[in-house]
C-alpha positions as CSV (number, residue, x, y, z in Angstrom):
1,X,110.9,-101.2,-148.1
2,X,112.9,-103.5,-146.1
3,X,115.8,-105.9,-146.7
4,X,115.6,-109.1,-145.9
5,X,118.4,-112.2,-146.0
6,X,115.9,-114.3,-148.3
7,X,112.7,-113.9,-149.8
8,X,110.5,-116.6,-149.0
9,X,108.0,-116.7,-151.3
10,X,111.3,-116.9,-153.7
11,X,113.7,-119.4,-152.0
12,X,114.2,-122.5,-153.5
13,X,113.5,-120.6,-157.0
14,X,109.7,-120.7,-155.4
15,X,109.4,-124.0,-154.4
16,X,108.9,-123.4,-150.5
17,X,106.0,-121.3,-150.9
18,X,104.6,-123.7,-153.6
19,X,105.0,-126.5,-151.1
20,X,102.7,-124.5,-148.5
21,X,100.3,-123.4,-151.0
22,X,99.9,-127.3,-151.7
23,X,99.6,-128.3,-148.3
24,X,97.3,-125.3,-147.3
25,X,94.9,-126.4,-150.0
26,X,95.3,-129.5,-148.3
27,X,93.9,-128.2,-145.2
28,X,90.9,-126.0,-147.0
29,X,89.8,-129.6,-148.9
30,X,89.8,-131.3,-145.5
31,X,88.2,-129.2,-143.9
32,X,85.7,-128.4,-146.1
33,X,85.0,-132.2,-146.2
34,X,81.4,-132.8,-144.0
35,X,82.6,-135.7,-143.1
36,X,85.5,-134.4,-140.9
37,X,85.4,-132.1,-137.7
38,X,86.1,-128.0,-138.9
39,X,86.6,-127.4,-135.6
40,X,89.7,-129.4,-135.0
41,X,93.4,-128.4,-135.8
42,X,95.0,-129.0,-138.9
43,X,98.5,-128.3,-139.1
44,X,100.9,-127.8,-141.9
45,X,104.7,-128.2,-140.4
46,X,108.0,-126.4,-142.9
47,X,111.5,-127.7,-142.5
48,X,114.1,-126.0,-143.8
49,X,117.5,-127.9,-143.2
50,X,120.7,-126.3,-143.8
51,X,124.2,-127.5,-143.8
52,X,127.8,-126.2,-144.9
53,X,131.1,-127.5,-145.6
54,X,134.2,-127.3,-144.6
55,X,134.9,-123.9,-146.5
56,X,131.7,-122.3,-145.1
57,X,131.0,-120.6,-147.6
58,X,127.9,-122.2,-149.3
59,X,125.2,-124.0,-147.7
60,X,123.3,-126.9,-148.9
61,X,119.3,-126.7,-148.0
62,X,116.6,-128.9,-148.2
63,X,113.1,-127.7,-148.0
64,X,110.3,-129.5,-147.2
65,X,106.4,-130.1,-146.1
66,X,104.1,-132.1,-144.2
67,X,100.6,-131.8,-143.1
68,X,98.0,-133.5,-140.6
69,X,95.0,-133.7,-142.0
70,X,91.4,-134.1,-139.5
71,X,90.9,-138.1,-140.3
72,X,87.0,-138.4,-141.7
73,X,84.4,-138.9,-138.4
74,X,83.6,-142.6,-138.0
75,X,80.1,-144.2,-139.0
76,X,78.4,-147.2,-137.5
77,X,76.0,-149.5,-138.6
78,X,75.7,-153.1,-137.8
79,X,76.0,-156.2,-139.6
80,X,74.1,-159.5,-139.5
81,X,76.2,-163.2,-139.2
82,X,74.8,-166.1,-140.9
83,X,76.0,-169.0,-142.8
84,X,74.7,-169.3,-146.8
85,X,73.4,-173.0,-148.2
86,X,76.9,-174.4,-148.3
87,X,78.1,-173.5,-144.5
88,X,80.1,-170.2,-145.1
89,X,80.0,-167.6,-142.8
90,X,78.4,-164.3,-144.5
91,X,77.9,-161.0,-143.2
92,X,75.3,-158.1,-144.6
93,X,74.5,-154.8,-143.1
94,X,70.9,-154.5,-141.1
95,X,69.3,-152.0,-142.8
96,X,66.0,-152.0,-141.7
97,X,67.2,-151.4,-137.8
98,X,65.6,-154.6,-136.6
99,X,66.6,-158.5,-137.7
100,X,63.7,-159.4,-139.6
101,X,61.6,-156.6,-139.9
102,X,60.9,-156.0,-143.3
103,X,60.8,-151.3,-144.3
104,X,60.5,-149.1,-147.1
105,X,63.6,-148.4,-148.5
106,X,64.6,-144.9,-149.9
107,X,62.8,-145.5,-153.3
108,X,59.4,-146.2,-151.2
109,X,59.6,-150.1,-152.0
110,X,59.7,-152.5,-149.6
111,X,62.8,-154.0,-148.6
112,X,63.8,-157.3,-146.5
113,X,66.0,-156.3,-143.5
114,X,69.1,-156.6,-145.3
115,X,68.0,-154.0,-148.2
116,X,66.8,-156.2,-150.5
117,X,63.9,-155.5,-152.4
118,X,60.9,-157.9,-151.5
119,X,58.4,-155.5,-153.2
120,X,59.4,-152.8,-156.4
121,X,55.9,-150.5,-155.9
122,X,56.5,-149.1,-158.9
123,X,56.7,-152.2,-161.1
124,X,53.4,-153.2,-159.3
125,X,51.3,-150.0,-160.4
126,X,52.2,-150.4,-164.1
């Protein structure tokens, strides 16, 4: 078997290779997330920094991690701008796809543009 200087998965009593393992897992949630792109790099980075004295004859060391993560892919949707009874400006998201058209929701009632239910069908055939 061959020598080597220092075991990495040892140095730092275990701590660097504990470091990657928690960054790589990192990596494997994010890009296991469908709402990020698996096709884009991820990257874990290691620093090691290592300094001596005077004597040279121990070295202090610092070991550390980062990672860059894929951000999650951006969504769109639009928003309506009115003002409520008392003048304030409000906002609420278009749901139906056109201002004022009324659609069936995901539950199958029907729903004003801005989701809200006009209609529960379900309430009406009991």
């Amino acid at each position: 078997m061959e020598e080597y200087m220092i075991d990495l998965n040892e140095f730092a009593e275990g701590a660097l290779a504990a470091k990657v393992n928690a960054e790589l897992e990192k990596v494997l949630e994010n890009i296991a997330d469908p709402n990020t792109d698996p096709k884009k790099n991820r990257t874990i980075t290691v620093s090691i920094k290592i300094h001596g004295d005077e004597k040279r004859d121990v070295l202090n060391t610092t070991v550390s991690t980062k990672v860059k993560l894929e951000p999650m892919k951006e969504v769109e949707t639009k928003l309506m701008m009115g003002a409520d009874n008392e003048g304030n400006i409000i906002g609420k998201e278009l749901r139906s796809g056109v201002k004022g058209q009324m659609f069936l929701d995901n539950e199958g009632d029907v729903a004003q543009d801005d989701g809200e239910k006009v209609l529960n069908l379900r309430e009406k055939r009991s």
